[in-house]
C-alpha positions in Angstrom: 81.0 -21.5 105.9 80.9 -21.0 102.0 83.1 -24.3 101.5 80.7 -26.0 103.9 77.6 -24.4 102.2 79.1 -25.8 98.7 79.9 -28.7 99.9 76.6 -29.8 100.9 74.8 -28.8 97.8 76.9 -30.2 95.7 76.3 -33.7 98.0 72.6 -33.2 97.1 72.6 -32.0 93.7 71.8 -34.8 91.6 73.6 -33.4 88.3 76.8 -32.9 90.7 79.8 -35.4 90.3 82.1 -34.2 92.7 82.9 -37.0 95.7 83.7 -35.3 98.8 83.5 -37.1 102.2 80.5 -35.1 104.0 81.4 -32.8 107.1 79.1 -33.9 109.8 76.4 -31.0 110.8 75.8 -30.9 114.3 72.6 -29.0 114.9 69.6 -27.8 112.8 70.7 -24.3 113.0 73.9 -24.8 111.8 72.3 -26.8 108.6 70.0 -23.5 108.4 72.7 -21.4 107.5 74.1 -24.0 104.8 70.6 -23.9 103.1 71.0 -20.6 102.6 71.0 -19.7 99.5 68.7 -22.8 97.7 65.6 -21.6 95.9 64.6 -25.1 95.1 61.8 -26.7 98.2 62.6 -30.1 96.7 66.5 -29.8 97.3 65.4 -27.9 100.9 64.2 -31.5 101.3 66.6 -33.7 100.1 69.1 -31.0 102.6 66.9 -32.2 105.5 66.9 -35.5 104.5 70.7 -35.4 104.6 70.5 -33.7 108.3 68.4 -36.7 109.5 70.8 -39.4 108.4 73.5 -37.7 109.9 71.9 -36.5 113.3 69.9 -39.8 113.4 67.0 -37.7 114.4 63.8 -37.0 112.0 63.4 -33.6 110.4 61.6 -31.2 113.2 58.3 -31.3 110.5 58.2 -34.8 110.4 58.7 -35.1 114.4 55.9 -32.6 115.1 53.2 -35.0 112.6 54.7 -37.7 114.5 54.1 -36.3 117.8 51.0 -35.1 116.9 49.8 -39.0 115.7 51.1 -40.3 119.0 48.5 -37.5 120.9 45.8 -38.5 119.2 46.7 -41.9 119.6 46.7 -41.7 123.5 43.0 -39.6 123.1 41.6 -41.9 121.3 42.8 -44.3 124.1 41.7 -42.6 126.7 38.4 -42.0 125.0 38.1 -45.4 124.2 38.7 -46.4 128.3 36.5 -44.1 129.4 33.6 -45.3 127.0 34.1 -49.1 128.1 34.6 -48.4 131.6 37.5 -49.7 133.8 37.0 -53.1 136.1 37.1 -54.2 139.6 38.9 -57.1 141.2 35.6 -58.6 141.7 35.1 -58.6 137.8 32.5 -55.6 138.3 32.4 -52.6 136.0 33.1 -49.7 137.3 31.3 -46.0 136.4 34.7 -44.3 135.4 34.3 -40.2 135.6 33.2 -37.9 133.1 29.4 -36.8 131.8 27.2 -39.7 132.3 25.0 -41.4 129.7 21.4 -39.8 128.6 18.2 -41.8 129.4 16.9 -42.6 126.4 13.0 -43.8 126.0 12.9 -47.6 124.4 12.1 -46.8 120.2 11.0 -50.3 120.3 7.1 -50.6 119.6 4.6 -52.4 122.2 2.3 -55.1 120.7 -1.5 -54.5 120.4 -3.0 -56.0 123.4 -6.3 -57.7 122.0 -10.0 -56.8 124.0 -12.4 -59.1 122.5 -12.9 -61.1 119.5 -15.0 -63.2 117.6 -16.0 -64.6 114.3 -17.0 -60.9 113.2 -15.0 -58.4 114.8 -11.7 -57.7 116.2 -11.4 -55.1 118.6 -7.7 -54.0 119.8 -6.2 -51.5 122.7 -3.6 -49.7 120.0 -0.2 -48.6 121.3 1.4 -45.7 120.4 3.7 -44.9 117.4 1.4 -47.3 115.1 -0.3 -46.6 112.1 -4.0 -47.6 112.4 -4.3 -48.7 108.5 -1.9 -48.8 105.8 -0.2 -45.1 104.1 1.2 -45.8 100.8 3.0 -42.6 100.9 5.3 -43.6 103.7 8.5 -45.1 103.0 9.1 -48.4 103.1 11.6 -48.5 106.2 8.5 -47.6 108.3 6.5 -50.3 107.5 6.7 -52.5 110.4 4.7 -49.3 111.9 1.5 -50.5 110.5 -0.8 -51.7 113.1 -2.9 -53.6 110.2 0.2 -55.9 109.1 1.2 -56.7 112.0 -2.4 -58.2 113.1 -2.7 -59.8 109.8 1.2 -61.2 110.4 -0.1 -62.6 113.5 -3.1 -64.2 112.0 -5.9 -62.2 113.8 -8.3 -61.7 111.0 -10.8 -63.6 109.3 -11.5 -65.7 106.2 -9.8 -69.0 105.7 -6.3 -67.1 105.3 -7.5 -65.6 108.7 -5.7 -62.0 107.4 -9.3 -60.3 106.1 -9.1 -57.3 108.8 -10.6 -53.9 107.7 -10.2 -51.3 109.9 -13.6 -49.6 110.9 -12.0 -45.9 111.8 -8.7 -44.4 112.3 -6.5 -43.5 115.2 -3.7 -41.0 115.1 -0.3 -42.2 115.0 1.2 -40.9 118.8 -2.4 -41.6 120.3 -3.3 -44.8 121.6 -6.9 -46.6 122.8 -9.7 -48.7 121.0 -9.4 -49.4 117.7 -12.4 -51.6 116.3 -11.8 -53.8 112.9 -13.9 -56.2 111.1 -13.5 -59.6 110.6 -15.7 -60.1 107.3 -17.6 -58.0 104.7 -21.0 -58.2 106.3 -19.3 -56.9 109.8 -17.3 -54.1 107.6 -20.6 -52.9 106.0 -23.0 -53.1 109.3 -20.5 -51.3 111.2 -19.8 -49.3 108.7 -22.8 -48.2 108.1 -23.4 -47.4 111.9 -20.0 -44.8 111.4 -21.3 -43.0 108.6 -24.5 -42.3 110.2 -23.0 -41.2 113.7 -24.4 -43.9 115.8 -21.5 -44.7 117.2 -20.5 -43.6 120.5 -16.8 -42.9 121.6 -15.3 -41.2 124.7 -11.4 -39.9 125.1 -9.0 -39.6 127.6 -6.9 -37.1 127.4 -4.4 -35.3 130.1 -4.4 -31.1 129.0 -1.9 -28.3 129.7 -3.7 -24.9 131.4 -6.5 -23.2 133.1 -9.1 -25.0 133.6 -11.0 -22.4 134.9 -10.4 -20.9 131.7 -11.6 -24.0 130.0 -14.5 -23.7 131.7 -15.1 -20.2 130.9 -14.7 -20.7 127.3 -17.3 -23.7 126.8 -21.0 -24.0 127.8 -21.9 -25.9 130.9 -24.9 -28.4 129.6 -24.7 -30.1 132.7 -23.3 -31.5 136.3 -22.7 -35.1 137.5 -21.7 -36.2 141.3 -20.4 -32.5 141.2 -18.7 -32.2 138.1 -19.7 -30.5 135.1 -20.4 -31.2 132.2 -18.8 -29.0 129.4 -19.5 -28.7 125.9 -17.3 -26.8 123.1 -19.3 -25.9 119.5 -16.1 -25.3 116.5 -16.8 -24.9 112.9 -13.7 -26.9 110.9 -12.9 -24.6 108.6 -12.3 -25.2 104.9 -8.6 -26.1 103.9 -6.2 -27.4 106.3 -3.3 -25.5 107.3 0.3 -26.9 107.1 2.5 -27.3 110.1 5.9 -28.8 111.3 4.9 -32.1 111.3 2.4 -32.4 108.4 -1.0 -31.5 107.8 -3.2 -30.0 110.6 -6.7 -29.0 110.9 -8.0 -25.5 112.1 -11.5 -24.8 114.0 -13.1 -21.9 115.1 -15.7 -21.1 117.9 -19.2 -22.1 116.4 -21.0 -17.9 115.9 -24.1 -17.1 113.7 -21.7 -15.6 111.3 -19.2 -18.5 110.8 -21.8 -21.9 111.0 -21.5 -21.8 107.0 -18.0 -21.6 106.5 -17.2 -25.0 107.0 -18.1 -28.0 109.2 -20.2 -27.7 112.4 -18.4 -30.4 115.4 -19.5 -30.4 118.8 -17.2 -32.2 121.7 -18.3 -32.7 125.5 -15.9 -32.7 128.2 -15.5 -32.8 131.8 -13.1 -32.8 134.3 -11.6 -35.8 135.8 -8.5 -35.1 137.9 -5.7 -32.6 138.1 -2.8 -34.6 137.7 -0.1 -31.5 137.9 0.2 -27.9 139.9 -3.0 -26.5 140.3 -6.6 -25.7 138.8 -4.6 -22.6 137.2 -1.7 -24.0 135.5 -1.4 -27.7 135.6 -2.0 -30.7 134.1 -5.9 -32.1 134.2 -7.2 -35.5 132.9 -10.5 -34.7 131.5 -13.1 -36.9 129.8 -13.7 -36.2 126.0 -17.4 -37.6 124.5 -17.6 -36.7 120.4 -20.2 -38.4 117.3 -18.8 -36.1 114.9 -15.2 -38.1 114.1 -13.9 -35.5 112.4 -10.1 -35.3 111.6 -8.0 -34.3 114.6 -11.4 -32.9 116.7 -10.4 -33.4 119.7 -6.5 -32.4 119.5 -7.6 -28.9 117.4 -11.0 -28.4 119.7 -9.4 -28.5 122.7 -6.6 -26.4 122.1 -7.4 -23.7 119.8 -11.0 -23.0 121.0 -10.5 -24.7 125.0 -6.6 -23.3 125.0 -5.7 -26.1 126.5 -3.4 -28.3 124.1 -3.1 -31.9 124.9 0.1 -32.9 126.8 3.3 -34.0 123.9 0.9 -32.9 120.9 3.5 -30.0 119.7 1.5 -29.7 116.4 -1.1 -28.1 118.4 0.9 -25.9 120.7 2.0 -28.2 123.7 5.5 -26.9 125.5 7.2 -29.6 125.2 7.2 -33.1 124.0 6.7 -36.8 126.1 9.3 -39.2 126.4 8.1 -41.4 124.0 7.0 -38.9 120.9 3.3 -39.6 122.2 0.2 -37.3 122.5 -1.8 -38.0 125.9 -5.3 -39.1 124.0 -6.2 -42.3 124.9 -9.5 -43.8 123.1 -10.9 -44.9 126.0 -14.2 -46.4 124.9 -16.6 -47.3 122.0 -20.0 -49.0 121.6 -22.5 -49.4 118.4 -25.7 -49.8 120.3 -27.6 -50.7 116.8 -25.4 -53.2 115.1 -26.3 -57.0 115.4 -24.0 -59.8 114.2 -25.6 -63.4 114.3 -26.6 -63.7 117.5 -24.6 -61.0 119.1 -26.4 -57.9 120.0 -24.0 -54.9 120.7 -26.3 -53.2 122.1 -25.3 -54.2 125.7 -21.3 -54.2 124.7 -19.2 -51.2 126.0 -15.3 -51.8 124.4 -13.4 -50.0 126.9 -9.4 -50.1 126.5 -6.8 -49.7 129.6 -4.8 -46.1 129.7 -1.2 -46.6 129.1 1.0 -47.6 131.5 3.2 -44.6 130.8 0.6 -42.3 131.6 1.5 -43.7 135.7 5.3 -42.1 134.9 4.5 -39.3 133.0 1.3 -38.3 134.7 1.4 -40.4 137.9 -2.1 -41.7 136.7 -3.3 -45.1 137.3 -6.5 -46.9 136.2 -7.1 -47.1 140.3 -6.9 -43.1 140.3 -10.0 -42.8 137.9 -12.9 -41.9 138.8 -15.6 -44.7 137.8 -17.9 -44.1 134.7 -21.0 -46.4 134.4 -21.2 -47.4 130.2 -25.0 -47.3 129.6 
């Protein structure tokens, strides 16, 4: 075994000159015991070297990478089979086992659907996951959400250019509904005008999450129509917005003697339209939203923190859970400027009244059938 053992390091050593016909090894163990001995990992290597060219097999290391490269192989394989899906005789693809794929809500926007339009104004039902006017501070990748470009790019505005639009007032991102624009300066300062002095009037559609007896409870019944009533809810919007999750959110307080100077007074009406899920108690209800005021996010804060009743999807607010599609279930459903004229169109008689979103039929099984009828007076 010592002749052996010299024998093959002197083979291996590179500084060695003696020529000695090499004694085959005949298993790994056996070339164990003649490596005895060698301090040196690089002439451990050149030893196993020698082993493979006389066994014709490849070191046991080497073999276990390459086994272990031939099992990832056939994964990969398998994977990749399993992914595509195997095929029939009849050229169909078959479902092969395994977990099945997610349904996944389209990311692709709708287009704006136009209501009415003239040589003054532009009026549009907005679809969700728009921007209503353009946000400098968003990113450029986004772009494409802004509802204003693409009406512009589609050569809906005014002006010789026909891309003079200005946006009259703002709708939130997720929401959907009307969203009035005007088509020249005289329109943008009429209607303007009519904004800034509250003379507009707007009504919501919005499906909530809770007790509506509660709701009831917790606003002051003004009135009742064809058995319904009529609910109002008095907040004062307090002074400095709070931060949230998603951005900047609004806070409102029940209207009190003590607290009606400690920011801005908003009032809201609402009633009840339908309960679209569970029961009166804990459900879902479509309710009817009438507001002047405009201010930032009324309805959405009003509605939850002084009704407790978020609006369905609107997590900022403290709904359970979102939608499909990222939206918040308030719809715009209407809008008339009873005091604006514009050549010889009186608005006066003109209700703009956008559809609900056909989405609100699969989340909400709501259709514009379902509704109870309002009369625009």
């Amino acid at each position: 075994m010592r002749k052996l053992k010299s024998i093959v390091v002197a083979l291996i050593s590179p500084t060695s000159s003696f020529s000695f016909a090499p004694r085959r090894i005949h298993s790994f163990s056996q070339f164990q015991k003649c490596a005895d001995g060698i301090a040196s990992r690089q002439t451990g290597h050149r030893m196993m070297t020698l082993f493979a060219s006389q066994s014709g097999k490849s070191p046991p290391s080497k073999r276990r990478s390459t086994q272990s490269s031939k099992k990832k192989d056939q994964d990969s394989t398998l994977q990749r089979r399993r992914s595509v899906g195997s095929t029939t005789r009849s050229g169909l693809k078959r479902r092969t086992a395994g977990n099945p794929k997610p349904l996944q809500h389209s990311s692709k926007l709708l287009d704006p659907t136009v209501l009415f339009s003239n040589n003054h104004l532009l009026v549009v039902n907005k679809p969700t996951g728009y921007h209503s006017q353009p946000n400098e501070s968003i990113e450029k990748k986004v772009s494409k959400k802004c509802l204003l470009s693409k009406l512009k790019e589609n050569e809906l505005g005014g002006g010789s250019a026909k891309n003079f639009l200005l946006p009259m007032h703002r709708l939130d991102q997720p929401c959907t509904g009307v969203l009035l624009l005007s088509k020249t300066s005289k329109a943008g300062t009429r209607t303007g005008n009519a904004f800034r002095k509250h003379l507009v009037q707007k009504d919501y559609f919005c499906v909530v999450e809770g007790d509506l007896d509660g709701m009831i409870g917790r606003s002051e019944i003004v009135r009742s129509r064809s058995g319904r009533h009529i609910c109002k809810l008095s907040g004062v919007l307090m002074k400095g917005a709070g931060k949230s999750k998603g951005g900047r959110s609004v806070s409102f307080k029940p209207l009190t003697t003590s607290n009606s100077d400690q920011g801005r007074v908003c009032f809201l009406e609402w009633e009840h339209l339908l309960t679209v899920g569970g029961n009166r108690k804990a459900g879902r209800h479509l309710v009817r939203v009438v507001t002047s005021t405009g201010a930032k996010h009324q309805v959405r804060a009003m509605m939850s923190q002084i009704a407790k009743s978020p609006l369905c999807g609107d997590l900022r607010y403290g709904a359970r859970q979102p939608l499909p599609d990222q939206s918040v279930a308030l719809h715009a459903r209407s809008l008339h400027i009873p005091t604006v004229s514009l050549g010889d169109m009186d608005l006066k008689s003109i209700w703009f009244v956008a559809p609900i979103p056909l989405t609100w039929s699969k989340f909400f099984s709501v259709k514009e059938k379902n509704i109870p009828k309002i009369k625009y007076t």
